[in-house]
C-alpha positions, 0 to 999 in steps of 0.5 A: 884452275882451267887446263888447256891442252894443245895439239898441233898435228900436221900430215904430208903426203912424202911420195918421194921416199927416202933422200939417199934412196933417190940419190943411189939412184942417180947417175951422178951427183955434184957437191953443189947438189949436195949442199942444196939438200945440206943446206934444206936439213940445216933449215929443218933443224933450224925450225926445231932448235929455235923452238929448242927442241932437239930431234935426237934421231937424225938419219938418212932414213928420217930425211923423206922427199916430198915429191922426186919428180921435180928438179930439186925436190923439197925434203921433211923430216920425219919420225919425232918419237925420240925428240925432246925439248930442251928447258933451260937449267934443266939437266937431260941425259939418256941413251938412245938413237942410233948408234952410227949417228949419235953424239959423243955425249950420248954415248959417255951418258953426258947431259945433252942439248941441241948440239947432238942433232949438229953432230948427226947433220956431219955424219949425214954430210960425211956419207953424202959426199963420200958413200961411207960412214966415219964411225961404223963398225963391225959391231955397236960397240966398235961404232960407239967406241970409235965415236967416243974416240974420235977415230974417224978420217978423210980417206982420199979415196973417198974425198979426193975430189971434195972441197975443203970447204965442204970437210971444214964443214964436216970437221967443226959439226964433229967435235967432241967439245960441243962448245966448239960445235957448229951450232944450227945459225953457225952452220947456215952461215957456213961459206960451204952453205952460203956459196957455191964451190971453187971452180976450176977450169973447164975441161979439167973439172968436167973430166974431174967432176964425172968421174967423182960423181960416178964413183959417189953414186955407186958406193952411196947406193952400196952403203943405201943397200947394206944400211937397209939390209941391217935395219928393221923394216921401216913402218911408217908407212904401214901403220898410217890407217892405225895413226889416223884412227889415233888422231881421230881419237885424240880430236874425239878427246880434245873436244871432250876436254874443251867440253869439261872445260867450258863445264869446269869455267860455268862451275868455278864461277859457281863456287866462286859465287857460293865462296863469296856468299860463304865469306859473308855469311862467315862474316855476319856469323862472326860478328853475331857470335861476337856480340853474343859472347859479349852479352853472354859475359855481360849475363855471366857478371850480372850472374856472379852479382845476384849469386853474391848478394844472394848469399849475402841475404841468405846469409842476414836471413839465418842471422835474423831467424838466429836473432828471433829464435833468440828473443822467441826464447826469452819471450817464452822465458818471460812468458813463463816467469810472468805467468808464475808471478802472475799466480803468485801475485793472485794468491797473494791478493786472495789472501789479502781480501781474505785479511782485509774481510776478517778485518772489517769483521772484527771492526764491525763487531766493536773490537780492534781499530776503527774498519777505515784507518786500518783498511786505509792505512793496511792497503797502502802498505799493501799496495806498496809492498806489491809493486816493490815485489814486481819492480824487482821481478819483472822490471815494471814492464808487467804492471803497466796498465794494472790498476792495483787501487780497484782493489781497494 
């Protein structure tokens, strides 16, 4: 996110000085001149309150002539160090201006709006026309305590001459009820504002006006005279050298900043380029990590598959060694009673040829049975006799291929 900053800065030269100061110093002063000079404030404060800010610091000392050599001179207002702007469903309170020209609500800690400045233009309007201020005191709290009471008059030695127009004026800007309060568009309109006072005739009002001009100039300069006397030195003027070096620092600053922020625009686009590349990239990974997991589980199946008919052989590899130790046995077993028959069977035959050699003996040597029938007849029964022994040892599986009759 980019962060602009903004800065408007506008400088006048107020060679004038301040609104009252030139007005003391005049001979005589009508309401109609009065009005005109209302009537520029009222339009300043217009400027701010349509931008909803409020100054919360309306004085005379603040009201600055841009030049007095001129028949009506041009005013501005000046010293904003207190002003505020006032955000809709946003509650403001504080304690501060001063005292002589503050609102009722800044002085009960009330929340505050544009309408403190409207009550500040009425105690500005009431010491115009009359040199003295409504609700000063002998001391800050007699001030606050008579503007929180209300307690304030239009003595006839001050506003014996003044319209009623000009004290309605003044009455709807002092209510306490800032509902009730003139706002800014109100006080434009006013019919004091808007046109000139009633006049009365000619003789009558020229003795009528001097004379209330006179006496309003000299107690405005008594009341100019002793409002500096009790107020700090104003130095607004003094510091002008340290406050151009500020604003030269500020400009220093702002281009700075326009700076970081060209350099922070180059460098979003770069991380919104590289975040773009990364959401591919994120992409592609997962995609390939989805497809490795699936052969991954492919893998794992056939895994458990070969390892199951591998324990499965293993397991039909120790029942054969089982079934072959088993027939090693009983082939060692028959091996073993073969070879025992086998020497049997040769000692029998030996004994045989033994018999049937004594026996061809004695028939040659002209006693017994004739050598042939008896050899013939003894062999048969012989032969017999060996194959019964057989059969019933081995099961005949052991004379096949012996030819018994090579005996013979």
């Amino acid at each position: 996110m980019v962060v602009k900053f903004h800065r408007c800065l506008s400088c006048f030269s107020v060679s004038g000085g301040e609104l009252f100061d030139f007005l003391a110093q005049k001979e005589s002063l009508s309401e109609d001149e009065a009005t005109q000079f209302i009537k520029q404030i009222l339009e300043g404060v217009h400027y701010l309150h349509t931008r909803n800010i409020a100054h919360f610091d309306l004085k005379p000392e603040n009201i600055m002539l841009l030049d007095k050599n001129v028949p009506l001179p041009r005013i501005k207002l000046i010293d904003f160090g207190l002003a505020h702007k006032i955000e809709e469903g946003a509650e403001f309170k504080n304690i501060f201006g001063t005292p002589e020209f503050v609102a009722p609500e800044i002085v009960n800690y009330e929340p505050l709006g544009l309408q403190a400045d409207m009550w500040s233009i009425g105690v500005i309007t009431y010491i115009l026309l009359s040199g003295a201020s409504p609700f000063l005191g002998e001391t800050k709290q007699d001030t606050l305590g008579n503007i929180s009471a209300m307690n304030y008059e239009f003595d006839d030695e001050f506003f014996g001459h003044t319209s009623e127009l000009a004290k309605s004026f003044i009455r709807q800007l002092l209510q306490k009820d800032t509902k009730k309060r003139l706002s800014i568009q109100d006080a434009l309109n006013h019919p004091w504002i808007k046109s000139s006072e009633h006049r009365e005739e000619p003789s009558k009002a020229l003795e009528r006006k001097c004379e209330h001009r006179q006496l309003k100039t000299k107690r405005l300069k008594e009341y100019t005279i002793k409002s500096h006397s009790s107020m700090p030195p104003n130095n607004t003027y003094i510091n002008f050298e340290r406050f151009a070096q500020v604003v030269e620092d500020i400009t220093g600053m702002e281009d700075t900043f326009s700076q970081l922020a060209s350099a922070q625009a180059v460098l979003q686009e770069d991380i919104d380029a590289l975040a773009s590349i990364y959401s591919q990239k994120e992409l592609w990974y997962r995609e390939e990590s989805e497809s490795i997991h699936h052969d991954l589980s492919q893998l794992h199946y056939e895994f458990r598959k070969v390892e199951t008919q591998r324990r499965g052989v293993q397991e039909d590899v120790r029942a054969v060694e089982v079934a072959v130790g088993r027939v090693s046995e009983r082939y060692r077993e028959r091996q073993a009673h073969f070879e025992a028959l086998q020497e049997e069977l040769g000692a029998e035959l030996h004994w045989v040829q033994e018999v049937v050699g004594s026996n061809q003996v004695v028939g040659s040597s002209g006693g017994g049975f004739p050598s042939c029938s008896f050899s013939s007849v003894f062999n048969s029964d012989l032969n017999e006799a060996i194959k019964e022994l057989l059969n019933r040892s081995c099961g005949g599986d052991l004379l096949t291929g012996l030819n018994l009759d090579q005996q013979r």
